[in-house]
N, C-alpha and C positions, 0 to 999 in steps of 0.2 A: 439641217443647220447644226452646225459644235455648239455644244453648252458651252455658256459663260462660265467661266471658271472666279469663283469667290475665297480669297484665303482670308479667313478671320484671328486677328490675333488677340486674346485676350486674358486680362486678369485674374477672372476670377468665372467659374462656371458650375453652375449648380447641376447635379445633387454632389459634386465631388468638394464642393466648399458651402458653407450655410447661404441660405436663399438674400438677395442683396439685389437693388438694381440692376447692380450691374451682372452680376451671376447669375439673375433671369435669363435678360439680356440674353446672355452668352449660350444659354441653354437651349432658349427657343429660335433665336433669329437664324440661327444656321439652318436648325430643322426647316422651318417658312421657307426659308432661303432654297433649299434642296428641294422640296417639294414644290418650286415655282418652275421647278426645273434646270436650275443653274449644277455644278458641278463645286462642291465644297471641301475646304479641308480645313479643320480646330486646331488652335493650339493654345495651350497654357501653360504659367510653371507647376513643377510638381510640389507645391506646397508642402511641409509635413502633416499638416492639417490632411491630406488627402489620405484616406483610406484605401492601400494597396489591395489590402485582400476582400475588402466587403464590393469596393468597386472593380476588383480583378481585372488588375492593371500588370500588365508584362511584359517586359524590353524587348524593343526591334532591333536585334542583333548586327541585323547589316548598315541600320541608321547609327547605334552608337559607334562609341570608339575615339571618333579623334581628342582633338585638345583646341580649347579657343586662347589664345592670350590675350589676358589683358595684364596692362601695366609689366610686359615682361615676363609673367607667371603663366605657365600653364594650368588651366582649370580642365578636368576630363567630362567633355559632353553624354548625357547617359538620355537615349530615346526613350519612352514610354508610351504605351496608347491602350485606352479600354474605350469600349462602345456603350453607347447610350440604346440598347437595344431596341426601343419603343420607338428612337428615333430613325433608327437605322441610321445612325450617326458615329464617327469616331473621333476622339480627342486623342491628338497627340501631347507628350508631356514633356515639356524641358528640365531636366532635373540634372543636379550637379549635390554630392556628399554637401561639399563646405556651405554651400550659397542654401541651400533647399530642405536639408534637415533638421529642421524647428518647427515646432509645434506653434509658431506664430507669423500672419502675412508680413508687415513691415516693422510691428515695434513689440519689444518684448516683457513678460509681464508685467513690469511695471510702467507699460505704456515709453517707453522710449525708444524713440526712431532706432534701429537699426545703422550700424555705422558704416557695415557693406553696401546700405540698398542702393548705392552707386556702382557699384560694381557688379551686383546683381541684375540692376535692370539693363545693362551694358550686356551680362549673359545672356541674356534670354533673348535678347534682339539680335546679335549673331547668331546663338542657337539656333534660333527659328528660323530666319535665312538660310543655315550652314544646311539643316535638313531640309529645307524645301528645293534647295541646290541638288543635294545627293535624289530626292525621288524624283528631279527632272522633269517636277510637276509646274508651270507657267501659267499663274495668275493672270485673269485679267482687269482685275479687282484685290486689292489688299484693303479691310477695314478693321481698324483698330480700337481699341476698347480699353482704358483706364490710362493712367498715368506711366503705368508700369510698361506699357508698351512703347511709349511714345518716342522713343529710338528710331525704332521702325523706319520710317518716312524720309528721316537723315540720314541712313546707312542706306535703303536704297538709291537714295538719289545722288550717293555720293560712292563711297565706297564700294557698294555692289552695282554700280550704274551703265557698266559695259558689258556683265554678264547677262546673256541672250533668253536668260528665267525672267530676269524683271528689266529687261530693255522696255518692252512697249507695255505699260500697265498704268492704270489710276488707282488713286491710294483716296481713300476715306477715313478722313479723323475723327473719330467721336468723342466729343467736352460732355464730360460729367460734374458734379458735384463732388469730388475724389483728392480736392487737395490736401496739401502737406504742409505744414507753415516752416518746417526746419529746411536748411540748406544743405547740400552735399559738402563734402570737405576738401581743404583743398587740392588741386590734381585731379578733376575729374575730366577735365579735356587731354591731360593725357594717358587716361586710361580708353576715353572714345576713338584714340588716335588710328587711324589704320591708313593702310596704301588708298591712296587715290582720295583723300580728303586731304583737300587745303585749311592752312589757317585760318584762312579771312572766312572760312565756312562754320566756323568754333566759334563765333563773337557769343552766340546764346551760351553757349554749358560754360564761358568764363564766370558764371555767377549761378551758380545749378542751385536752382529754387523749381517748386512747382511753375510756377509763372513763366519761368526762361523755357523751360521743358516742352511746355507747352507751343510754346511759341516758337519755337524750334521744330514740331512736327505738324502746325501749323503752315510752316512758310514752305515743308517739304509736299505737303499734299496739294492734293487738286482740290476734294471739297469737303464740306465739315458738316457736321451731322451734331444739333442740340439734342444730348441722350438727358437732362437731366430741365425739372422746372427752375433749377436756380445754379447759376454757373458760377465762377471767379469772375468779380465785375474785369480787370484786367485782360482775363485770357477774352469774356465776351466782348471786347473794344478793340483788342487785337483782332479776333477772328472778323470782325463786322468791317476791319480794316482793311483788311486782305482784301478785301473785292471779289473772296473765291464761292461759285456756288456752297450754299449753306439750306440746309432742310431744318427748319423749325421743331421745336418739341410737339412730339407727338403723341404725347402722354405714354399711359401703359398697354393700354389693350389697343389691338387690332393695329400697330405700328408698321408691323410688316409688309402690306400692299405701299405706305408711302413709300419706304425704305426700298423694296424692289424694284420702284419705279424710279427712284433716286440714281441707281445701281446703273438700270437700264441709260437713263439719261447721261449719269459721268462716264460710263465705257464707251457709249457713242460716239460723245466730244459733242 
């Protein structure tokens, strides 16, 4: 029988960022995941936070190269990936000079939002499609992990939705405790804009808040997955709204047999 094929996209992944829920998370569930016998592939951005040389990270020449635009501008895609040895595990790395070169995730030291982090989290979710396009590799499962990904779910259900990589696939949203209280600025729906997404599909990022975001990668997935004891009361009444299978918090340890079984039940239908 083919291995289930699981594409994780996420945040934040330890030991390449300090240890966090969600960069547990990100470190170990792939590994479980692989070891259940499914077939995996990691991705995250390349933080500047990340240490190139201690975690010997170095560019896959045939995945860089192109250019994504947004808002008219070309940004140059740059691939990365180092292994988690222990795990027999690889991280792919989305990194771009302007968006990735700071020594902070989204606000800077004096604690203030970042002005890009619209445009950034718009890279990273083409990014990671643009490369999982190029290795020809077809998910049967997409599960996503922080805020920062939550593009994800909207671009393929919209934008990438007739390419034959994510025609037949279910997507997994994971709610954390990961919000943002500031709003994005305005012009953020026409920087998500691409071929093959309608208007009337933009109603959420008209008001780009954590909340709209959310609820946005909500209404593109199959099923939602409680990664945190305490969510956004909003995002949790949204999601409970949806009607879409939902897997309850599973605290920290030993998560991974629910999770598997979760996997196994949304791929089946």
């Amino acid at each position: 029988m083919e291995k289930k094929r699981v594409l994780f996209v996420n945040q934040e992944i330890m030991p390449y960022l300090p240890e966090t829920p969600l960069s547990k998370i990100g470190r170990f569930l792939p590994q479980k995941t692989q070891e259940k016998g499914k077939e995996i592939r990691t991705f995250m951005p390349r933080f500047g936070l990340v240490n190139e040389r201690r975690n010997q990270l170095h560019e896959v020449i045939r995945l860089s190269g192109m250019n994504l635009i947004i808002d008219d501008i070309d940004h140059p895609l740059i691939i990365k990936v180092a292994s988690i040895q222990q795990a027999r595990m690889q991280v792919y790395f989305i990194d771009n000079e302007d968006f990735f070169h700071r020594k902070f995730l989204f606000r800077d030291k004096s604690k203030n939002f970042f002005d890009d982090n619209d445009e950034r989290t718009v890279f990273f979710a083409k990014g990671v499609l643009e490369t999982v396009k190029k290795l020809g590799w077809a998910p049967d499962l997409i599960h996503t992990h922080g805020w920062f990904a939550s593009l994800l779910p909207f671009y393929v259900r919209t934008a990438y939705k007739d390419n034959p990589i994510f025609g037949d696939l279910k997507i997994i949203c994971s709610l954390y405790d990961d919000e943002f209280s500031e709003t994005f600025k305005a012009g953020f729906v026409d920087k998500i804009k691409m071929n093959g997404i309608e208007d009337n599909q933009l109603e959420h990022y008209k008001h780009a808040s954590y909340v709209s975001l959310m609820k946005g990668a909500i209404d593109h997935s199959d099923a939602l997955l409680v990664a945190s004891p305490v969510i956004n009361a909003e995002v949790m009444e949204y999601a409970k709204a949806s009607g879409k299978p939902m897997l309850d918090y599973q605290g920290e340890e030993d998560y991974f047999n629910a999770y598997n079984d979760f996997y196994d039940q949304i791929i089946e239908g």
